[in-house]
C-alpha positions in Angstrom: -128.0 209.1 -22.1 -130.4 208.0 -24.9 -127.4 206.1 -26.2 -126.7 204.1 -23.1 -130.7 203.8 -21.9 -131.1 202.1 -25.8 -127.9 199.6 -24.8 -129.9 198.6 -21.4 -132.5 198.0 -22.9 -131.0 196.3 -25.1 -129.5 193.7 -22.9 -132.2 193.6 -21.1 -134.3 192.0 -23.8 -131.6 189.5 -25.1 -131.3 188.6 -21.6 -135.5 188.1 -21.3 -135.0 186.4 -24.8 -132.1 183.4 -23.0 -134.5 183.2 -19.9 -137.5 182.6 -22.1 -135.1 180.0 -24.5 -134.1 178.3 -21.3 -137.7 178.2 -19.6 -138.7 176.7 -23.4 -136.1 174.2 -23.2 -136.5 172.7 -19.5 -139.9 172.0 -20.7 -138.7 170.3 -23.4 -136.6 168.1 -21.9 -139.4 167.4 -18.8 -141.1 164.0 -18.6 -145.1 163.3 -20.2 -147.8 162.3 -18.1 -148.7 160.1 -21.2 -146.6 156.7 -20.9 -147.0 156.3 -24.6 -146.1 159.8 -25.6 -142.6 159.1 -23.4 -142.2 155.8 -24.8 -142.2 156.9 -28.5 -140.1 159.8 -27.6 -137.5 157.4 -26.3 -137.8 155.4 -29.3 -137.7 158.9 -31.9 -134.3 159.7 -29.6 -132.6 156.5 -30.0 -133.7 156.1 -33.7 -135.5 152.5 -32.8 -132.3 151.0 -32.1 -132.6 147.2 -31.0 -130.4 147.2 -28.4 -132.9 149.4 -26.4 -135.7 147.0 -25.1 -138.8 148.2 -24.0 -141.6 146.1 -22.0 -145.1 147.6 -20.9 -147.0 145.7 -18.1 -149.8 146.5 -15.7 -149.8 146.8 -12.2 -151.7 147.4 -9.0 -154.6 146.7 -8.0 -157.2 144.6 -10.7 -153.7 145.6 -13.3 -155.0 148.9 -14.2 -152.0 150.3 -13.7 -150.1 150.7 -16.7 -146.0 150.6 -16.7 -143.3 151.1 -18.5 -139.4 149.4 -18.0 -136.8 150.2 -20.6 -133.0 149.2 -20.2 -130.2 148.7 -22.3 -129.6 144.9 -23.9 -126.0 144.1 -23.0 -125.3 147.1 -20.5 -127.8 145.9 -17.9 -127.9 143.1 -15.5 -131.0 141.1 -17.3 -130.8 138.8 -14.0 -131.2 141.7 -11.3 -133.9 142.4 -13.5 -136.1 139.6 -13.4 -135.3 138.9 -9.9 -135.8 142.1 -8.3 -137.4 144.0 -10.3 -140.4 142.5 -13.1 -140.9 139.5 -10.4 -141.6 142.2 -7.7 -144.0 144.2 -9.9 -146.1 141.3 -11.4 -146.1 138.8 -8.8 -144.8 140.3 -5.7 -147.2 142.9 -5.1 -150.5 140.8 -5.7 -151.9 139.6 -1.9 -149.8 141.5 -0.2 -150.6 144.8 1.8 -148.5 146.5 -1.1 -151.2 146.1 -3.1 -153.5 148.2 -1.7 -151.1 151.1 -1.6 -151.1 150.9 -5.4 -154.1 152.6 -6.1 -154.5 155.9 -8.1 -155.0 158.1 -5.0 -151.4 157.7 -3.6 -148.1 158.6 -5.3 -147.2 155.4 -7.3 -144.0 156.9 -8.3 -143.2 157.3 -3.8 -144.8 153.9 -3.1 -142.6 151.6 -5.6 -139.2 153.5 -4.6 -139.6 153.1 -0.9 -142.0 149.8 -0.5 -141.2 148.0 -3.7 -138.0 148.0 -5.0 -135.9 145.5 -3.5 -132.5 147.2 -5.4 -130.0 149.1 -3.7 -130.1 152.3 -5.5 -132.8 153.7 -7.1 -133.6 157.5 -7.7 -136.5 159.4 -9.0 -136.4 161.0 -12.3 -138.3 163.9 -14.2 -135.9 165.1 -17.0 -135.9 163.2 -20.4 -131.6 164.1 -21.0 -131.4 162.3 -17.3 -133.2 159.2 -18.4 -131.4 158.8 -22.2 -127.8 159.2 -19.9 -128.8 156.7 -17.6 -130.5 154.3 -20.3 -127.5 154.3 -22.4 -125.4 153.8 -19.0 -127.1 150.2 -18.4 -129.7 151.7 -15.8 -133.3 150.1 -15.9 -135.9 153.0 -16.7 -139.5 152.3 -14.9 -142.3 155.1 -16.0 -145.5 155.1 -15.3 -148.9 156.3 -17.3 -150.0 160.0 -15.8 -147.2 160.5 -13.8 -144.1 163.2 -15.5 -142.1 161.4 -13.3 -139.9 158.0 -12.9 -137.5 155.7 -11.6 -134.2 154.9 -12.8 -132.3 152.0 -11.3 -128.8 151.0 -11.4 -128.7 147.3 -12.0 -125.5 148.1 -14.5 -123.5 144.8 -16.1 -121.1 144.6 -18.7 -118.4 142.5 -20.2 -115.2 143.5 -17.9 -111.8 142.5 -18.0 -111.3 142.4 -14.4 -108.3 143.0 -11.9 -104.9 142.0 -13.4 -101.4 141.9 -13.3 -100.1 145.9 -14.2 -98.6 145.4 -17.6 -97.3 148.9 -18.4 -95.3 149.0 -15.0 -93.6 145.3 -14.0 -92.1 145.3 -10.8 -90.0 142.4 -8.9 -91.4 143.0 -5.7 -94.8 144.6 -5.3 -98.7 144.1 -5.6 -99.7 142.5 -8.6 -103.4 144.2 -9.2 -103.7 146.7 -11.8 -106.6 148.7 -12.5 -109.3 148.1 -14.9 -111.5 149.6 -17.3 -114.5 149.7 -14.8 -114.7 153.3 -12.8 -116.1 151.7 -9.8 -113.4 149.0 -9.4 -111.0 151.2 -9.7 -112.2 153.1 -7.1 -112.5 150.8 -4.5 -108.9 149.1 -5.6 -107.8 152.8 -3.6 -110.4 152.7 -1.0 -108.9 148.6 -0.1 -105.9 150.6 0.3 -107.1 153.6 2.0 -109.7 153.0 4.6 -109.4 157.0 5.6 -112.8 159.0 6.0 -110.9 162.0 4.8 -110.6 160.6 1.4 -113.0 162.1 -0.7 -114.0 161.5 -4.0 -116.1 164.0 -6.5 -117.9 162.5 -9.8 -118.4 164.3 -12.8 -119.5 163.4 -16.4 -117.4 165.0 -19.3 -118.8 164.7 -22.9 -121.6 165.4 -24.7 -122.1 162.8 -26.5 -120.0 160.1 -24.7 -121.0 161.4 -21.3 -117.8 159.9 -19.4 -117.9 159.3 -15.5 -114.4 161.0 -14.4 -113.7 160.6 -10.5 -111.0 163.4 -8.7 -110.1 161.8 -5.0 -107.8 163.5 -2.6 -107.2 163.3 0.8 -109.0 166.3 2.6 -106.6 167.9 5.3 -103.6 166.7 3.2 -104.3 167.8 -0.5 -103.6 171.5 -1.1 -106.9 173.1 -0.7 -105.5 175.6 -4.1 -104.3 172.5 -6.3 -107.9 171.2 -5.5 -109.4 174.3 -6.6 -107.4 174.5 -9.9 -108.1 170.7 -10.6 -111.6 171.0 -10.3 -111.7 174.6 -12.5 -110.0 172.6 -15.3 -112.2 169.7 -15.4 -115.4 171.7 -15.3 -113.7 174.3 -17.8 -113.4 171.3 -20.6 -116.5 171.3 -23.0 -116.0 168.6 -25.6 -118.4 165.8 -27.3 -116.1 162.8 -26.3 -113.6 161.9 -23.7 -112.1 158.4 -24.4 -109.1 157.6 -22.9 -107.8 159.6 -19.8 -105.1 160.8 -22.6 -108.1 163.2 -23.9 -108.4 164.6 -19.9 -104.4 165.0 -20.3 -104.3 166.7 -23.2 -107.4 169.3 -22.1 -105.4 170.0 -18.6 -101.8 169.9 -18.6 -99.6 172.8 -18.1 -97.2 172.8 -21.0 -98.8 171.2 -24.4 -95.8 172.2 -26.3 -93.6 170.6 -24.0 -91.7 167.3 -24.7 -91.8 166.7 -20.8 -95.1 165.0 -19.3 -96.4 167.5 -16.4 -99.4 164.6 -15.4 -98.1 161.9 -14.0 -100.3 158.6 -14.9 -100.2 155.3 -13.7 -101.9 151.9 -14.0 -100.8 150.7 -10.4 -103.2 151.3 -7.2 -100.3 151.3 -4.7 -98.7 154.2 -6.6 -102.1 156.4 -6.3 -102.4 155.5 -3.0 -98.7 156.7 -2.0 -99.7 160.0 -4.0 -102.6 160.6 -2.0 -100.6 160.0 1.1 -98.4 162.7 -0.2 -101.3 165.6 -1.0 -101.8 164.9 -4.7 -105.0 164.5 -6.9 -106.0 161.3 -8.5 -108.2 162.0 -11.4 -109.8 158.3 -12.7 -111.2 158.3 -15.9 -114.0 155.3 -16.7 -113.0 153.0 -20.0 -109.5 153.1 -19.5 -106.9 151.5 -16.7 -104.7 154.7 -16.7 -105.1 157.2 -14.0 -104.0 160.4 -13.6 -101.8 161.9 -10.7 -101.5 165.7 -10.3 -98.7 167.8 -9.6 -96.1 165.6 -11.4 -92.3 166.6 -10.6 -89.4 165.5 -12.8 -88.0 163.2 -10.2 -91.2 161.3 -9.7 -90.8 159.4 -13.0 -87.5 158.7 -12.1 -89.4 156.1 -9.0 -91.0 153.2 -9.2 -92.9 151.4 -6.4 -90.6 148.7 -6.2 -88.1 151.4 -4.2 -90.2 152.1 -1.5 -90.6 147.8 -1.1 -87.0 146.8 -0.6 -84.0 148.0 1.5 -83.2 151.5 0.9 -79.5 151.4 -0.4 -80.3 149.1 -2.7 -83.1 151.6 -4.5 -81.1 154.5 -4.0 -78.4 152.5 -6.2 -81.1 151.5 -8.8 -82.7 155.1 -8.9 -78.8 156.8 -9.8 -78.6 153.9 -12.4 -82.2 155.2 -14.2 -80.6 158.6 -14.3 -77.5 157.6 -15.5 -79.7 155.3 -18.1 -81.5 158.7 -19.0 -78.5 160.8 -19.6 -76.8 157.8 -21.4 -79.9 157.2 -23.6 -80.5 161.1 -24.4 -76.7 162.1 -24.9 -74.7 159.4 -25.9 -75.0 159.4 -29.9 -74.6 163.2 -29.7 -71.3 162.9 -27.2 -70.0 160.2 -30.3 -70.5 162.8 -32.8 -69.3 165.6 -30.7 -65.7 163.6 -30.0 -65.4 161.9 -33.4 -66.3 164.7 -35.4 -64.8 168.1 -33.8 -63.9 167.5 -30.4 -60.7 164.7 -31.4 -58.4 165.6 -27.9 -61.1 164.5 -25.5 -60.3 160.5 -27.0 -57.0 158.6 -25.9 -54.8 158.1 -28.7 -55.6 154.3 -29.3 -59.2 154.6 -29.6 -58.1 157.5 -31.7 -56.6 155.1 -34.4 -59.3 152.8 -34.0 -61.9 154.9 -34.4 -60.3 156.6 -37.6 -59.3 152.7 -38.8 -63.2 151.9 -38.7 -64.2 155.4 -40.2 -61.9 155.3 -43.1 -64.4 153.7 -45.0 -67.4 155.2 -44.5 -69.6 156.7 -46.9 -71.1 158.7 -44.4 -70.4 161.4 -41.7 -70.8 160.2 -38.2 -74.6 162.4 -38.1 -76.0 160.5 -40.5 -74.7 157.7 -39.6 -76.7 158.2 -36.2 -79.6 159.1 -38.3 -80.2 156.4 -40.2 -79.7 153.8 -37.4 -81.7 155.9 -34.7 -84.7 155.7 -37.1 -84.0 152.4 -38.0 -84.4 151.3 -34.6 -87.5 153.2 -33.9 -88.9 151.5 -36.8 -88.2 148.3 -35.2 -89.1 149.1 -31.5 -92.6 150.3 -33.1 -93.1 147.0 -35.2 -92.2 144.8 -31.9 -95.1 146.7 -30.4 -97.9 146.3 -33.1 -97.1 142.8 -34.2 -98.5 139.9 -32.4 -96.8 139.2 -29.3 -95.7 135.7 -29.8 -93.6 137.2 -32.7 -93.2 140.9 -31.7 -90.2 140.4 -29.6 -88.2 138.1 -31.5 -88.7 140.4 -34.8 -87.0 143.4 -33.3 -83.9 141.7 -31.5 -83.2 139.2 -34.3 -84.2 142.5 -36.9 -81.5 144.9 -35.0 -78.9 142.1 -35.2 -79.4 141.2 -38.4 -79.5 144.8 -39.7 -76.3 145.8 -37.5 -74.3 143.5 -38.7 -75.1 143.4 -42.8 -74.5 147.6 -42.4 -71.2 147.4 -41.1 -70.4 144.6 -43.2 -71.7 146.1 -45.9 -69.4 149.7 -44.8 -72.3 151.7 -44.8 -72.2 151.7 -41.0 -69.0 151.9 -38.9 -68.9 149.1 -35.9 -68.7 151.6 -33.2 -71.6 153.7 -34.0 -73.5 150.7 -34.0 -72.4 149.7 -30.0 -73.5 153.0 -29.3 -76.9 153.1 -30.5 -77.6 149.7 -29.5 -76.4 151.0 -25.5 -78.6 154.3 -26.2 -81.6 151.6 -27.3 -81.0 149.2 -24.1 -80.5 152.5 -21.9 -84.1 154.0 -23.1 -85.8 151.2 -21.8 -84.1 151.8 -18.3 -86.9 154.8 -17.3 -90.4 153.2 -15.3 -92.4 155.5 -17.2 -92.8 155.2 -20.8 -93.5 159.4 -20.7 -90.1 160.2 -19.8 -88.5 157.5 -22.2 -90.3 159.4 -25.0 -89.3 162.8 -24.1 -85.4 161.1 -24.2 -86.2 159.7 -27.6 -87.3 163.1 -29.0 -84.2 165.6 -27.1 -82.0 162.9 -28.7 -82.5 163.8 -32.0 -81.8 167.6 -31.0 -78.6 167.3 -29.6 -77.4 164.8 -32.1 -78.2 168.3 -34.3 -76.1 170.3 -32.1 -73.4 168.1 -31.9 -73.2 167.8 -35.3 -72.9 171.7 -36.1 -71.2 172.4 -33.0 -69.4 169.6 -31.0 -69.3 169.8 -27.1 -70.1 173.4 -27.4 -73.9 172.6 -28.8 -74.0 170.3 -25.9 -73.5 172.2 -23.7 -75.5 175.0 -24.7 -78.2 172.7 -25.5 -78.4 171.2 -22.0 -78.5 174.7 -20.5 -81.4 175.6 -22.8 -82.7 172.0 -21.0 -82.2 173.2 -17.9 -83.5 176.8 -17.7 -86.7 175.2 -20.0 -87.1 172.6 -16.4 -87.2 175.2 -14.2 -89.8 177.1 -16.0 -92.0 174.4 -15.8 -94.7 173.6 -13.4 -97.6 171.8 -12.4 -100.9 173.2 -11.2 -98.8 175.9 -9.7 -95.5 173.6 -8.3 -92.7 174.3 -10.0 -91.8 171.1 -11.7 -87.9 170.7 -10.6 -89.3 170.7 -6.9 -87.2 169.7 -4.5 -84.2 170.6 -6.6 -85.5 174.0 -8.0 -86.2 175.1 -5.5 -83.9 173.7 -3.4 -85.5 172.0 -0.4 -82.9 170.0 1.6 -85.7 168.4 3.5 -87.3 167.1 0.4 -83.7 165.2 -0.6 -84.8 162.4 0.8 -86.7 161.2 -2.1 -84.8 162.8 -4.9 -81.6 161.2 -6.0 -81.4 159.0 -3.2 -83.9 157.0 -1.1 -83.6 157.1 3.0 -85.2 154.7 5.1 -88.9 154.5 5.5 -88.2 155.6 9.4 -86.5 158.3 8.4 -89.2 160.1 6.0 -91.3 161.5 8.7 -92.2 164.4 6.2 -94.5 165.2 3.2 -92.8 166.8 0.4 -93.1 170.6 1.5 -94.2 172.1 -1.9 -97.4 169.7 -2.6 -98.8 169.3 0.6 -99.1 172.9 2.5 -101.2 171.3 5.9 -100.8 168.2 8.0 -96.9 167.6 6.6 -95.9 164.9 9.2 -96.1 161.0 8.6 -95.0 160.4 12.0 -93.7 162.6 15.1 -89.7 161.8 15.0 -87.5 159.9 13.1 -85.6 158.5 16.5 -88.3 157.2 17.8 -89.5 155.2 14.3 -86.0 153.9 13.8 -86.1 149.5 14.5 -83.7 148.4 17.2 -82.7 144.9 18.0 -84.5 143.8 20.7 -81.6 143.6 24.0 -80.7 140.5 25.5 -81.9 140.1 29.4 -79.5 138.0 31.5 -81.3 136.9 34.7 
């Protein structure tokens, strides 16, 4: 008893010792009543940088009033600010009725928020980590002498790039806005699309020391009220000093770090979030960066672009089969070459036989390395195309590739025919709308180039079984990730493989959205007629 009365109180202490260390520190962070004291704090924090300018004035009645505005140079809108805000405190308010309000007896702090500030949003303030996150945000700080209270104002401005053409994802028919780095125009880029009262959007700020604004919207009555949940546990579950790039929310929240498949969906086109609302996922937005996030991803959804849903539907269930066939091409095809040429003679007619052996008999190499060396070689040249200047970038890597190609089998280090092969695995990788799915091809490539290698068709095969069984163990915030094929839903087909008519897909898919599943009451009724001809 003595044992366990010693632990309690034990506990009980460290537990009076945190509620003291907190009480200590919320009185740390609280506001002065002494402008100068809160001023020269502001300065100590910010170590006197110049960017942070600070202006005192006087106010009121005969100016005894002493004030306080501090913004950021560069993050604030300077105009806003002279207009609205030092023009109504110095030469506004004198002659005015307002003037006699500003007097010592009332509550200056009440007075200029709801008579004087001619802003449209403006909040009061009393905790000194609030006003340093909102100073460094671009918000104008107003304090004033003997109050431990203030103002902040959002009057934010910065350099933007704007709305823009989607660079990442090009499509031939389509809208042509992309999202920016800005939070807020992002944001309303889905409201334009969405003008639904159910679609609600929760901020947060991730960071310590970068203090990033990250946005989660859904569609309540759609969105599965679980996936929500999870979403939201995960976001308030990361604790790290800077979020940069939704990338860095990616990494912290995804299912499967280790795996080569992307389980978040992102995207840089509104129209695409917008459909993904409309089908009960989560949009997570992430200020600084044009990417956003889309949660549960499923393997087939980076097999569609918005470009399907925008043209007749037999044409886009042709182009989808072709980016699978593309994927399997550009994941398998150096492997099935080694497989057939190296173990696996009989599955080749006899005349490519010959030829094959003809172009081979020379070659220093075995077929595997062969694939090696121009796999990387390529990679090398698809990444200096990227990081070179654009006016140059392009013609580098095709003229490079060609160039190369042909010297190595000239040369005999390379044999002709692996070198159409890697140049249709190349052209076939950049088949895929997502450049996440093209990477995870890149990567399995080299793996089953290993197996085919030690095994032939038999490492193949096993390998894409290992594939298979690794896809259906997936999932994403709780949906399994080969949803609607594993599971099999038949309902759900009509967005898999193949794309039905618009008037046909009177459903949400089953497994995301649990509530309110129907676009529209019945397919019949949806489907267009030709109007009938009326003889009088």
């Amino acid at each position: 008893m003595g044992f366990f009365r010693k632990k309690n109180n034990s506990k009980m202490h460290s537990n009076s010792i945190s509620t003291s260390q907190m009480m200590k520190t919320n009185l740390a962070n609280e506001l002065k009543t002494n402008l100068q004291e809160n001023l020269q704090r502001i300065k100590d924090s910010l170590g006197k940088s110049s960017d942070i300018i600070i202006r005192e004035i006087r106010v009121g009645k005969e100016e005894t009033i002493k004030a306080g505005i501090i913004y950021t140079d560069g993050l604030t809108d300077t105009i806003s600010l002279q207009n609205f805000i030092l023009e109504t405190l110095m030469l506004d308010v004198e002659g005015t009725e307002l003037q006699k309000k500003l007097s010592p007896e009332q509550n200056l702090i009440s007075v200029l928020k709801d008579f004087a500030m001619t802003v449209g949003e403006i909040k009061e303030l009393s905790n000194f980590e609030e006003l340093l996150t909102g100073l460094l945000s671009g918000d104008t700080i107003i304090l004033i002498d003997g109050y431990a209270q203030g103002l902040i104002i959002s009057n934010r401005h910065w350099v933007e790039r704007g709305v823009t053409e989607a660079t990442a994802q090009v499509v031939v028919r389509g809208p042509r806005e992309g999202f920016s780095e800005n939070l807020r125009i992002n944001t309303a880029l889905v409201r334009r699309r969405l003008k639904d009262p159910d679609l609600w959007m929760e901020s947060k700020v991730i960071g310590k020391r970068t203090k990033t604004n990250v946005a989660m919207m859904y569609i309540k009555g759609i969105a599965n009220d679980k996936i929500v949940k999870e979403v939201r546990l995960r976001l308030d579950k990361i604790d790290i000093d800077g979020i940069l790039e939704s990338g860095n929310i990616e990494e912290l929240i995804q299912d499967a770090p280790y795996s080569p498949f992307p389980t978040i969906f992102n995207t840089e086109r509104p129209d695409v979030v917008a459909a993904a609302l409309l089908e009960g996922r989560i949009a997570i937005l992430v200020d600084g960066t044009p990417f956003v996030l889309v949660v549960p991803a499923m393997f087939v959804q980076f097999f569609q672009s918005s470009e399907d849903y925008y043209q007749r539907a037999d044409i886009a269930s042709l182009i989808r089969l072709l980016r699978f066939f593309a994927f399997s091409i550009a994941m398998l095809a150096p492997a099935l070459f080694i497989a057939v040429t190296t173990f696996n003679h009989a599955m080749l007619p006899t005349g490519l036989l010959i030829s094959l052996a003809a172009q081979r008999e020379g070659a220093p190499f075995p077929a595997f390395v062969e694939a090696i060396i121009m796999e990387v070689t390529f990679e090398i040249l698809r990444e200096a195309g990227l990081r070179m200047p654009r006016s140059i970038g392009s013609a580098i890597s095709i003229v490079g590739a060609f160039v190369i190609g042909t010297a190595a089998v000239e040369a005999g280090i390379i044999s002709a025919a692996m070198v159409i092969v890697v140049s249709i695995t190349a052209i076939s990788s950049f088949v895929s709308p997502t450049y996440n799915l093209a990477i995870s091809g890149r990567i399995l490539r080299f793996g089953f180039m290993a197996l085919a290698a030690s095994f032939g068709l038999l490492g193949i095969t096993i390998g894409l079984i290992a594939l298979l069984l690794h896809l259906c163990s997936l999932r994403s915030f709780g949906v399994p990730y080969m949803s609607s094929l594993a599971p099999f839903n038949l309902s759900d087909q009509k967005d898999t493989f193949i794309l039905l008519p618009i008037w046909k897909m009177f459903t949400r898919p089953r497994l995301i959205s649990q509530q309110n599943i129907v676009r529209q009451q019945d397919s019949a009724s949806a489907k267009p007629e030709p109007p009938k001809n009326e003889r009088g």
